[in-house]
N, C-alpha and C positions, 0 to 999 in steps of 0.2 A: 327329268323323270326317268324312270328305270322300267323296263318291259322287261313282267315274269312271264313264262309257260306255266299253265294247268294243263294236265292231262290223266286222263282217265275217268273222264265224268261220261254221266249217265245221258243220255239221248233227251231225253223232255228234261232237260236242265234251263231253269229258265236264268236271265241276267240278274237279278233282283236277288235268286237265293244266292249265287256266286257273290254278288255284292256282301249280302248280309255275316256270309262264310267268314271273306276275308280280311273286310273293315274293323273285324275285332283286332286284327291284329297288325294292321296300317292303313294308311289312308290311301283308298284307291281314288286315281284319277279316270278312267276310264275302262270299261270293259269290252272285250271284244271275242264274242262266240261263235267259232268258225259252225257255219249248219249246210245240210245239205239242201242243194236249190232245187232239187223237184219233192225233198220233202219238210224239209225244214225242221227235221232232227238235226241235235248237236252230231259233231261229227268225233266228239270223245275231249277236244281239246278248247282250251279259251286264251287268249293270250289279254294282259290286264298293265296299264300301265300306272305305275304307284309312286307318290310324290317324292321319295327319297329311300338314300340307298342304303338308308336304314333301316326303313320301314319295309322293303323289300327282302329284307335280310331277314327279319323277324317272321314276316309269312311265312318265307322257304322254310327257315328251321322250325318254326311249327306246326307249319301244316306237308310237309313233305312226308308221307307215306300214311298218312294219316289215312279211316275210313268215313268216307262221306257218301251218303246213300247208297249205301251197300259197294262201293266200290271204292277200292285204294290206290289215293290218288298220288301224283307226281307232280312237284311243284320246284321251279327253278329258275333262275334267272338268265332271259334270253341272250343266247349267245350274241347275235348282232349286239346288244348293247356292252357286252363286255369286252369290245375292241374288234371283232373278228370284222366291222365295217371297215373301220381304221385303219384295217392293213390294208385294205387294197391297194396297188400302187399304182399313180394317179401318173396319164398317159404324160408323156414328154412333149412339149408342143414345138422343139424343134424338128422331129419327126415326122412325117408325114402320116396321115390316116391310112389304116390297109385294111379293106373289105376283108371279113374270113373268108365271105364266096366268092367267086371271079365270078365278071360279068360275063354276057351270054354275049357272041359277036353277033350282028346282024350285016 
């Protein structure tokens, strides 16, 4: 599965019309609308993950600057998924572990 960005939606955006938005144009697997916890407005973004990287490729190019309920939206494919995880470079275990912090003496 591939995780796009939406961004720049409206506050009472609910998951159901996002759904409806972008399933014309692939198959979404799940939806996910970042909202704020003392009010439960959208916080402008959703992040959505879509069965293939085809079908993620046809949202973006169709709906990337497109306008949706009065506001023009941003749509692209989440960096984490496009390797930016992958490079991490994964600790050496001949090496010892080294705290960032020093411990406190007592």
């Amino acid at each position: 599965m591939v995780k796009i960005f939406i961004g720049g939606l409206p506050d009472n955006i609910q998951e159901m019309d996002l759904a409806i938005l972008v399933s014309l144009h692939g198959r979404v697997e799940t939806i996910k609308v970042v909202r704020d916890r003392a009010t439960g407005k959208c916080k402008g973004y959703a992040f959505l993950e879509i069965y293939s990287l085809p079908d993620a490729k046809n949202i973006v190019s169709t709906l990337n600057g497109e306008t949706f309920r009065g506001n023009i939206i941003t749509v692209k494919i989440s960096e984490e998924e496009s390797g930016a995880k992958a490079a991490k470079p994964k600790p050496n275990p001949n090496q010892p572990f080294k705290s960032k912090r020093p411990r406190l003496q007592r």
